[in-house]
Each structure stands twice: as C-alpha cells, then as structure tokens.
CHARMM internal coordinates of N, CA and C (Angstrom, degrees):
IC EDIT
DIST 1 N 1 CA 1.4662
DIST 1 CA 1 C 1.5310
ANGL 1 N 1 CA 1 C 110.47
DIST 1 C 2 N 1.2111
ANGL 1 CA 1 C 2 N 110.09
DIHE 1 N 1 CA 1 C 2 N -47.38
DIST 2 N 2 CA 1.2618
ANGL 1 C 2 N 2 CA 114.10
DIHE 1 CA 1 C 2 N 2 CA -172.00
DIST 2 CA 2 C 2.5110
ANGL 2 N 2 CA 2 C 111.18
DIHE 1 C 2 N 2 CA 2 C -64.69
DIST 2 C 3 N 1.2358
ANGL 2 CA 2 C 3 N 90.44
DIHE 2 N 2 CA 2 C 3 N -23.45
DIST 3 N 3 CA 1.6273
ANGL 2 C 3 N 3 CA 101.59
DIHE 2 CA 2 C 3 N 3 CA -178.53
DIST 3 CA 3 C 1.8052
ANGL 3 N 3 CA 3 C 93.26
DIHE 2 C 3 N 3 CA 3 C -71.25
DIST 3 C 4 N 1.3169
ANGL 3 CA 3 C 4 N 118.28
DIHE 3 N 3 CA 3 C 4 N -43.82
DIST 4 N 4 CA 1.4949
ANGL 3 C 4 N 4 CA 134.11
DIHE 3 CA 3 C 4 N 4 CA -134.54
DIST 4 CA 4 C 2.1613
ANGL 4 N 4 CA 4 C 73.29
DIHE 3 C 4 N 4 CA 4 C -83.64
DIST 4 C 5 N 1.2295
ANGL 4 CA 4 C 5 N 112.47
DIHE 4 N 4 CA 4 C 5 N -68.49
DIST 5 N 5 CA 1.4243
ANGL 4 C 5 N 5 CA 114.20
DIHE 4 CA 4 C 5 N 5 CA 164.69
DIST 5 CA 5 C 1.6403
ANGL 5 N 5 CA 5 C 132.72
DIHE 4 C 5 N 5 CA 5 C -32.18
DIST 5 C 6 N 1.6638
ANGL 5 CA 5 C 6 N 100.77
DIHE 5 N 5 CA 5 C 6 N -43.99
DIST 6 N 6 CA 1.7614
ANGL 5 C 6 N 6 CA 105.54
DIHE 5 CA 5 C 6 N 6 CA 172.03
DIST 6 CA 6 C 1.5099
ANGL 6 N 6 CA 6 C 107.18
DIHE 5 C 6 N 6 CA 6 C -65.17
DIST 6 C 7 N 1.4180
ANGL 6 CA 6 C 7 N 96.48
DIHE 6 N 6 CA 6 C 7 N -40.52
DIST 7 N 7 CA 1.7295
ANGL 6 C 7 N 7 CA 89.21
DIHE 6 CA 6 C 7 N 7 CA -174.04
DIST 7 CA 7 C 1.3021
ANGL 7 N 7 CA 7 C 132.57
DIHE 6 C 7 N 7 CA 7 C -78.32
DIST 7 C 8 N 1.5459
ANGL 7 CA 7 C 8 N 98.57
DIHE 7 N 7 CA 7 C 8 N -11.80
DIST 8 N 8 CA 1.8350
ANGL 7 C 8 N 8 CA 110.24
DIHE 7 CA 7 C 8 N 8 CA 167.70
DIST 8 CA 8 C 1.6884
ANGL 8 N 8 CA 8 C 123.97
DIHE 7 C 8 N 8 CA 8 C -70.05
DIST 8 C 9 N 1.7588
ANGL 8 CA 8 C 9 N 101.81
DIHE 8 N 8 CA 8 C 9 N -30.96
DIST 9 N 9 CA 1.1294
ANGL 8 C 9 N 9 CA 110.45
DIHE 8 CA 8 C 9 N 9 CA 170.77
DIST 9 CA 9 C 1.3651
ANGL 9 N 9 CA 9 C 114.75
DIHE 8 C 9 N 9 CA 9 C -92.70
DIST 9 C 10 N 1.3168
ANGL 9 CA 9 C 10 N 130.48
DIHE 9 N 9 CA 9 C 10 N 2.74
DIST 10 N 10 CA 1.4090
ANGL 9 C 10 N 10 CA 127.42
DIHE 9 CA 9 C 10 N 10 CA 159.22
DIST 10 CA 10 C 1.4211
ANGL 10 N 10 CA 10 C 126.98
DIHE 9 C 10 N 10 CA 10 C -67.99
DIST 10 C 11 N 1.7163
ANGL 10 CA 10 C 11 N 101.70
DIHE 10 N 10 CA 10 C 11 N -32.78
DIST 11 N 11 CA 1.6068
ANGL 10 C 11 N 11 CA 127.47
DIHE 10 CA 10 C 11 N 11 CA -151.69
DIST 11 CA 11 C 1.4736
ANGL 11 N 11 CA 11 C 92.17
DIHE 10 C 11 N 11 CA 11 C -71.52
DIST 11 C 12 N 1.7161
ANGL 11 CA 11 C 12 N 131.70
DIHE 11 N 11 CA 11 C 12 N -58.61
DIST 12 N 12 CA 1.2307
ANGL 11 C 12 N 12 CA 119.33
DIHE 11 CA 11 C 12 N 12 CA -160.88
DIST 12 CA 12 C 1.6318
ANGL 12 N 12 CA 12 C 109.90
DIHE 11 C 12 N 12 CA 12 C -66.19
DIST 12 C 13 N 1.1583
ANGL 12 CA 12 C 13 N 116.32
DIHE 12 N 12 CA 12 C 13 N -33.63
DIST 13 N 13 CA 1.6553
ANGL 12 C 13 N 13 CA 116.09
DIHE 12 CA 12 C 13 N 13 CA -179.34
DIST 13 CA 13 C 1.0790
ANGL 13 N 13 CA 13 C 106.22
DIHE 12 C 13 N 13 CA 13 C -62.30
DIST 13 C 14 N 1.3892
ANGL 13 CA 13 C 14 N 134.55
DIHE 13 N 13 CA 13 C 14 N -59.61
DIST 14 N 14 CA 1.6035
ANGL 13 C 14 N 14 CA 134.09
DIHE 13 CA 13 C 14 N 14 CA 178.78
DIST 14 CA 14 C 1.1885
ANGL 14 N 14 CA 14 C 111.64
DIHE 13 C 14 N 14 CA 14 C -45.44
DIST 14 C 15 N 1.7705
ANGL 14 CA 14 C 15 N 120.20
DIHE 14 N 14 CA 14 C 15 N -53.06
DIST 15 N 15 CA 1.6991
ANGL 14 C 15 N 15 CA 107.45
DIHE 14 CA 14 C 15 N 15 CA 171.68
DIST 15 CA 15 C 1.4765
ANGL 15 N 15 CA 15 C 106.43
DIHE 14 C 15 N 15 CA 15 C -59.61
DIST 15 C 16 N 0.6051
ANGL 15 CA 15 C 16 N 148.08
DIHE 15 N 15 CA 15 C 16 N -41.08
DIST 16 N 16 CA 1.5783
ANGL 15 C 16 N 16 CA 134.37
DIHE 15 CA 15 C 16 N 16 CA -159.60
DIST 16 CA 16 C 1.6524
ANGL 16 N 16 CA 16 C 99.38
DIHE 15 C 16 N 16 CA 16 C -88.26
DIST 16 C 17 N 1.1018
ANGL 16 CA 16 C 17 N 131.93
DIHE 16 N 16 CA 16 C 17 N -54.14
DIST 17 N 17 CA 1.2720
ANGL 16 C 17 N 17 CA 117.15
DIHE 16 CA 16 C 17 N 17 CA 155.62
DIST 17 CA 17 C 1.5523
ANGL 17 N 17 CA 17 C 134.71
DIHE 16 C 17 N 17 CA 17 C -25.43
DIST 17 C 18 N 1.1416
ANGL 17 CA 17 C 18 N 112.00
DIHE 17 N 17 CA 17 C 18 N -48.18
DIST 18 N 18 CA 1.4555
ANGL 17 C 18 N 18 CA 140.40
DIHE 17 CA 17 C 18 N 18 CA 175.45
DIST 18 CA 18 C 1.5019
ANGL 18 N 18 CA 18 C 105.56
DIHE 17 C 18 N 18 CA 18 C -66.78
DIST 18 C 19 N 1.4524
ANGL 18 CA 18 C 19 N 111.96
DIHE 18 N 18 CA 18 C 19 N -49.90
DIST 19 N 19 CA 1.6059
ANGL 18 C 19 N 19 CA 115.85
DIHE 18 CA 18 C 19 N 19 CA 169.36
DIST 19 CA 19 C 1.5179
ANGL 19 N 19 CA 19 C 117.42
DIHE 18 C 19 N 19 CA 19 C -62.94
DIST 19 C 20 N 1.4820
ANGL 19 CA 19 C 20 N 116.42
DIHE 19 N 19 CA 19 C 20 N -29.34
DIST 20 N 20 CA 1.7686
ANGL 19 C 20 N 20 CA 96.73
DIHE 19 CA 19 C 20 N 20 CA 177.66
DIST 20 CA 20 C 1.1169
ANGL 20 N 20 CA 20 C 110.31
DIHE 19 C 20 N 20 CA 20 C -103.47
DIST 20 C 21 N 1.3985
ANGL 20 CA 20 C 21 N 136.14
DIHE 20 N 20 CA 20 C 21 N 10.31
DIST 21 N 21 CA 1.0585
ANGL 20 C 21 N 21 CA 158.70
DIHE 20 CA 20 C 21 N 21 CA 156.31
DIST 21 CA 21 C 1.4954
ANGL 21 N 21 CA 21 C 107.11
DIHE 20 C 21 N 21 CA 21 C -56.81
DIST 21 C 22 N 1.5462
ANGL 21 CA 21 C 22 N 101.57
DIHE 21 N 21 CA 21 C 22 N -57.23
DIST 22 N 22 CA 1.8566
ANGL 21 C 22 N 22 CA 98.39
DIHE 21 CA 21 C 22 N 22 CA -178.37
DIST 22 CA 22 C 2.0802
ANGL 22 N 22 CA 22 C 93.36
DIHE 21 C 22 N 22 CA 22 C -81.23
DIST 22 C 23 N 0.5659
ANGL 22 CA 22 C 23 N 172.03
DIHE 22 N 22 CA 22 C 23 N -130.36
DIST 23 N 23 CA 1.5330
ANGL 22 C 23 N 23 CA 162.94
DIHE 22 CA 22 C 23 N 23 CA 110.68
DIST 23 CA 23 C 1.4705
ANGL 23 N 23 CA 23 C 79.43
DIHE 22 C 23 N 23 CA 23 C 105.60
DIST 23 C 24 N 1.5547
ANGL 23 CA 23 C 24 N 127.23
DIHE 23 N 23 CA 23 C 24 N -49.59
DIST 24 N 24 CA 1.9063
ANGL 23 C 24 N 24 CA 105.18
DIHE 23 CA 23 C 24 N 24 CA -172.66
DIST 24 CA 24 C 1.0843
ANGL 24 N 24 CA 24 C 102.29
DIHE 23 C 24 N 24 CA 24 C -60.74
DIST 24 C 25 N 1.6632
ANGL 24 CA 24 C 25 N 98.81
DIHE 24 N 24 CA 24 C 25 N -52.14
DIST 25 N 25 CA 1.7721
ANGL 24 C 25 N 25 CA 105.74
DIHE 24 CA 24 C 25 N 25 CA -163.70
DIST 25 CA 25 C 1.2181
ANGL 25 N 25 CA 25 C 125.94
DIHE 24 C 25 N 25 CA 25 C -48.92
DIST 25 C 26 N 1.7797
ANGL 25 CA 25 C 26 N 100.33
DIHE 25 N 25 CA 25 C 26 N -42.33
DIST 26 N 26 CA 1.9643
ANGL 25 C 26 N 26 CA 97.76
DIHE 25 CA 25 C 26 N 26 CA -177.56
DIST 26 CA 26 C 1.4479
ANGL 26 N 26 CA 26 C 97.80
DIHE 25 C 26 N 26 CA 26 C -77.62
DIST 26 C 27 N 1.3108
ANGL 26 CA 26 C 27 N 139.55
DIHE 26 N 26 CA 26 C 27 N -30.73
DIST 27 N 27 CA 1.6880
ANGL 26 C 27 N 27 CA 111.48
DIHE 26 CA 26 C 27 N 27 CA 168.84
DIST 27 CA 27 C 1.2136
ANGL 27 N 27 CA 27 C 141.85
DIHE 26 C 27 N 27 CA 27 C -73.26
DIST 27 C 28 N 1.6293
ANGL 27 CA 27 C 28 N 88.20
DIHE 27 N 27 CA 27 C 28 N 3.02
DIST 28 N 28 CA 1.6277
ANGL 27 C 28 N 28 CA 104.10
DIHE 27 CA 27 C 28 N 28 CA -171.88
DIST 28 CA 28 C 2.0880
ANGL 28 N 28 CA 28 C 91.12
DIHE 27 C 28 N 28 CA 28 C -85.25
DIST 28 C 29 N 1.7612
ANGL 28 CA 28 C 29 N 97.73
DIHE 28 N 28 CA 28 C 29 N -48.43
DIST 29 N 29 CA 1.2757
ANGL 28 C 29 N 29 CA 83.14
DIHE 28 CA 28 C 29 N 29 CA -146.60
DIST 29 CA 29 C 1.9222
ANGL 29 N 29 CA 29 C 87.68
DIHE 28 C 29 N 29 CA 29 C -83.49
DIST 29 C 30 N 1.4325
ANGL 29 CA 29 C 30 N 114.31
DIHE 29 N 29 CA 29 C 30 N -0.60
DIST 30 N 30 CA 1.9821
ANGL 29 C 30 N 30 CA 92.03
DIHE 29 CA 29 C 30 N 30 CA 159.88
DIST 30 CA 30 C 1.3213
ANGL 30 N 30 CA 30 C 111.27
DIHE 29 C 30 N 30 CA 30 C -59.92
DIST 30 C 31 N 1.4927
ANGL 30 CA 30 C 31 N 114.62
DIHE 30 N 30 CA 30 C 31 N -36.51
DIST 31 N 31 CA 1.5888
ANGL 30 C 31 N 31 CA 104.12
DIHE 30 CA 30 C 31 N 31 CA -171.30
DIST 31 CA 31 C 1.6731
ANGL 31 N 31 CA 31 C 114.04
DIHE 30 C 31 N 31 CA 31 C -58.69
DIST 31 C 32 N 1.6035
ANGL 31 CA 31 C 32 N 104.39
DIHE 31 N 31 CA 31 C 32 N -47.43
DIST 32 N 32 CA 1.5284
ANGL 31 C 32 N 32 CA 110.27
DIHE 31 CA 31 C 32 N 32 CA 169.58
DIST 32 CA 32 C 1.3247
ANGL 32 N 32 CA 32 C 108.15
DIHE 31 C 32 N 32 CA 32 C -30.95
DIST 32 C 33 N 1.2553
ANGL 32 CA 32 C 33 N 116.00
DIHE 32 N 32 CA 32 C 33 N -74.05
DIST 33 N 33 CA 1.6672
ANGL 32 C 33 N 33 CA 130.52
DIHE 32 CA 32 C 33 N 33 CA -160.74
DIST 33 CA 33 C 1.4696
ANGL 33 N 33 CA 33 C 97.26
DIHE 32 C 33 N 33 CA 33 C -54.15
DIST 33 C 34 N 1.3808
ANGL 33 CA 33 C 34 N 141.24
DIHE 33 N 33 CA 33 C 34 N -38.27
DIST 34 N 34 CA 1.2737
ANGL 33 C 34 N 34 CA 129.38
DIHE 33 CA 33 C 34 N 34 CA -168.70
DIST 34 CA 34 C 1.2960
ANGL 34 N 34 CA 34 C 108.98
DIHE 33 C 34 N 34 CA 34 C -85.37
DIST 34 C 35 N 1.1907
ANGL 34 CA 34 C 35 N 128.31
DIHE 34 N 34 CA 34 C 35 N -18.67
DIST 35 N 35 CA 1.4678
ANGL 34 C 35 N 35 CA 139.91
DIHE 34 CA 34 C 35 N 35 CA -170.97
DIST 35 CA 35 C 1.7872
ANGL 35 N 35 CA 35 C 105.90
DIHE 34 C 35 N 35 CA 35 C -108.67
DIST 35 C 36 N 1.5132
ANGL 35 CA 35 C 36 N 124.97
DIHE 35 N 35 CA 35 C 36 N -63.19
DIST 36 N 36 CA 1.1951
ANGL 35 C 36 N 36 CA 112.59
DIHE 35 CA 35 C 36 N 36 CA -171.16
DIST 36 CA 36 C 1.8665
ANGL 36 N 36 CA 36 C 95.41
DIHE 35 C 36 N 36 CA 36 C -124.55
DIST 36 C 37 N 1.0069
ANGL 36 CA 36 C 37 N 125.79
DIHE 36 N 36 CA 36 C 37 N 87.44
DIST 37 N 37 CA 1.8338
ANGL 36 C 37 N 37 CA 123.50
DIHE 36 CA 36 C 37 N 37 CA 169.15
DIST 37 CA 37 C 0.9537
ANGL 37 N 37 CA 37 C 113.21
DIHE 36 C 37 N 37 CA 37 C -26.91
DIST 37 C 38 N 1.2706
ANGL 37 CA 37 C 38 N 114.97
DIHE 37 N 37 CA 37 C 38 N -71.95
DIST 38 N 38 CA 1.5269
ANGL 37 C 38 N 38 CA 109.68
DIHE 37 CA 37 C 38 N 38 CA -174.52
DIST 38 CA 38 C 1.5555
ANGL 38 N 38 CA 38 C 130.92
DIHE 37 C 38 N 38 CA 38 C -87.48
DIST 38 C 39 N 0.9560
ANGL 38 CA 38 C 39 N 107.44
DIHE 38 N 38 CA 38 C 39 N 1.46
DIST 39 N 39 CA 1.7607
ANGL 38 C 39 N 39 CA 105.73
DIHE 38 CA 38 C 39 N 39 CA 133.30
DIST 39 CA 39 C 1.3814
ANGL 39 N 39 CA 39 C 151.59
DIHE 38 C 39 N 39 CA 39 C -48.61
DIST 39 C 40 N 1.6127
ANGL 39 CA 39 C 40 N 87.70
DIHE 39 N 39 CA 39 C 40 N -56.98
DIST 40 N 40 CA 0.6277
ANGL 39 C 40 N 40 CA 125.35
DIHE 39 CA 39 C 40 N 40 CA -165.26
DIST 40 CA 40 C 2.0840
ANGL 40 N 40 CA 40 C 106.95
DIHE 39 C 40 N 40 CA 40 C -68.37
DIST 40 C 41 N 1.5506
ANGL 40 CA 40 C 41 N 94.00
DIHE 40 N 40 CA 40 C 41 N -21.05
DIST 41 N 41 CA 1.3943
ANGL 40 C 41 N 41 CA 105.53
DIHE 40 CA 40 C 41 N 41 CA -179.39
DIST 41 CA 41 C 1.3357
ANGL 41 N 41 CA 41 C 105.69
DIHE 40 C 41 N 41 CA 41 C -104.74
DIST 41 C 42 N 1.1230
ANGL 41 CA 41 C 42 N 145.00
DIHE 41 N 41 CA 41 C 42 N -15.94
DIST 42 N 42 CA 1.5468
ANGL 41 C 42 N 42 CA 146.48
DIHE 41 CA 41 C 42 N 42 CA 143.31
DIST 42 CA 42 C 1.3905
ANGL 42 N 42 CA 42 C 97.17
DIHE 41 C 42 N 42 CA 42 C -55.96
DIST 42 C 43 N 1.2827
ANGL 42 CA 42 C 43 N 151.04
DIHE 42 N 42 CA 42 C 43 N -72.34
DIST 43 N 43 CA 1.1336
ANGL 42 C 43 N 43 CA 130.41
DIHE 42 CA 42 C 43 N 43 CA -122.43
DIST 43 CA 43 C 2.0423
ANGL 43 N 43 CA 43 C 85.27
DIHE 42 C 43 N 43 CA 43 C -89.30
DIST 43 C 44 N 1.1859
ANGL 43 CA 43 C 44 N 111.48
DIHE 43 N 43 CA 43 C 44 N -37.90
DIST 44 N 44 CA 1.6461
ANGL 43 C 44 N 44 CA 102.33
DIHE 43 CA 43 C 44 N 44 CA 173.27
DIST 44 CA 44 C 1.6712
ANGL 44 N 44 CA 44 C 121.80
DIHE 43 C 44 N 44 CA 44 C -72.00
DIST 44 C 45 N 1.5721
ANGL 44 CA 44 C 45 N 123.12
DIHE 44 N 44 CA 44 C 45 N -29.67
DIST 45 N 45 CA 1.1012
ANGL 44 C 45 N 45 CA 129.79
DIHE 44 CA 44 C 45 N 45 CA 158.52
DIST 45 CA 45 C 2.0832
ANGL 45 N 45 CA 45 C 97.66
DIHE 44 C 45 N 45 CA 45 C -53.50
DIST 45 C 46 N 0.8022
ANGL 45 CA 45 C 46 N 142.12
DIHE 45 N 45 CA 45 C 46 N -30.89
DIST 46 N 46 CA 1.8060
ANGL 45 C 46 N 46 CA 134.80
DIHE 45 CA 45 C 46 N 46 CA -157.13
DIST 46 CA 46 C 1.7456
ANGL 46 N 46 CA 46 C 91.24
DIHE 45 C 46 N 46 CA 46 C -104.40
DIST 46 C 47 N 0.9996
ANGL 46 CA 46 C 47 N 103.73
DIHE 46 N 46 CA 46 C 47 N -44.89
DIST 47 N 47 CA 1.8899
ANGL 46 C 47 N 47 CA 103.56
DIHE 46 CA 46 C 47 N 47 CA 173.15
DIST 47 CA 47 C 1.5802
ANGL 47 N 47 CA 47 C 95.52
DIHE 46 C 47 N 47 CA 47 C -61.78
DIST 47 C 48 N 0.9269
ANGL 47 CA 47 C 48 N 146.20
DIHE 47 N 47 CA 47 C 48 N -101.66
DIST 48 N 48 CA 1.2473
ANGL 47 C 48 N 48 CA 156.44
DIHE 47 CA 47 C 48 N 48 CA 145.26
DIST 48 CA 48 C 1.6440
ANGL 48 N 48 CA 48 C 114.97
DIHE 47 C 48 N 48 CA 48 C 25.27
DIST 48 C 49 N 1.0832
ANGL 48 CA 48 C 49 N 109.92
DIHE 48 N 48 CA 48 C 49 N -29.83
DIST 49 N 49 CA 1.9119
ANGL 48 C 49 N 49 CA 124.07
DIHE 48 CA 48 C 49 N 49 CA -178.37
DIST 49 CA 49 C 1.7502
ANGL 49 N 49 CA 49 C 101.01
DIHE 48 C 49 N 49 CA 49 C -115.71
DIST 49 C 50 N 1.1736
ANGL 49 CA 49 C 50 N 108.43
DIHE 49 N 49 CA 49 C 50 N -17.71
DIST 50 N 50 CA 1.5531
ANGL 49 C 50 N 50 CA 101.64
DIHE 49 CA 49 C 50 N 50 CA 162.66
DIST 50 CA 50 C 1.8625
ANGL 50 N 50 CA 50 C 121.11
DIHE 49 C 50 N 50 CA 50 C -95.14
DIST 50 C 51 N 1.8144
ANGL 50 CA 50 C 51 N 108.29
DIHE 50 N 50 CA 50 C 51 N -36.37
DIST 51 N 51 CA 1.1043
ANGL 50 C 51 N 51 CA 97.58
DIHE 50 CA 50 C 51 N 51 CA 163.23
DIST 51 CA 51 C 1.6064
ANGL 51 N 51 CA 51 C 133.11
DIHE 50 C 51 N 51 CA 51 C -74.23
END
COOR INIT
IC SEED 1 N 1 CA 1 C
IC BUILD
C-alpha cells in the first residue's frame, strides 16, 4: 500500500515535468523552423519515428 501511495505522489510531478519538457521542445523546434526549415523538419520527423 504504502509503494501503491509513493507512486501516486510521484505521478503528478512527472506529468507536469513531462509537460514542460514537451513546451521546451515545441519552442525549441519553432526556433529551428525560423532559423534552419529543414532541420527543423528532420529533427521533428526523428521525434516523431521514436514516439
């Protein structure tokens, strides 16, 4: 019980972690796109083939 409890209070930090995590990525890769296009579409096509 007590594991079943650690892991409930783990769960909301990891999502939200996980959420500005994706929030870096898409501003990272707008910056790509404004600076190099086609990078910028490989490097989201390779995210995209791993998720």
């Amino acid at each position: 019980m007590s594991h079943y409890r650690r892991m409930t209070h783990i769960t909301p930090e990891h999502g939200v972690f996980n959420m500005e995590n994706d929030l870096l990525s898409l501003c990272h890769a707008l910056y790509l796109k404004s600076v190099y296009p086609f990078n910028s579409f490989f490097l989201s096509f390779k995210l995209f083939a791993i998720n």
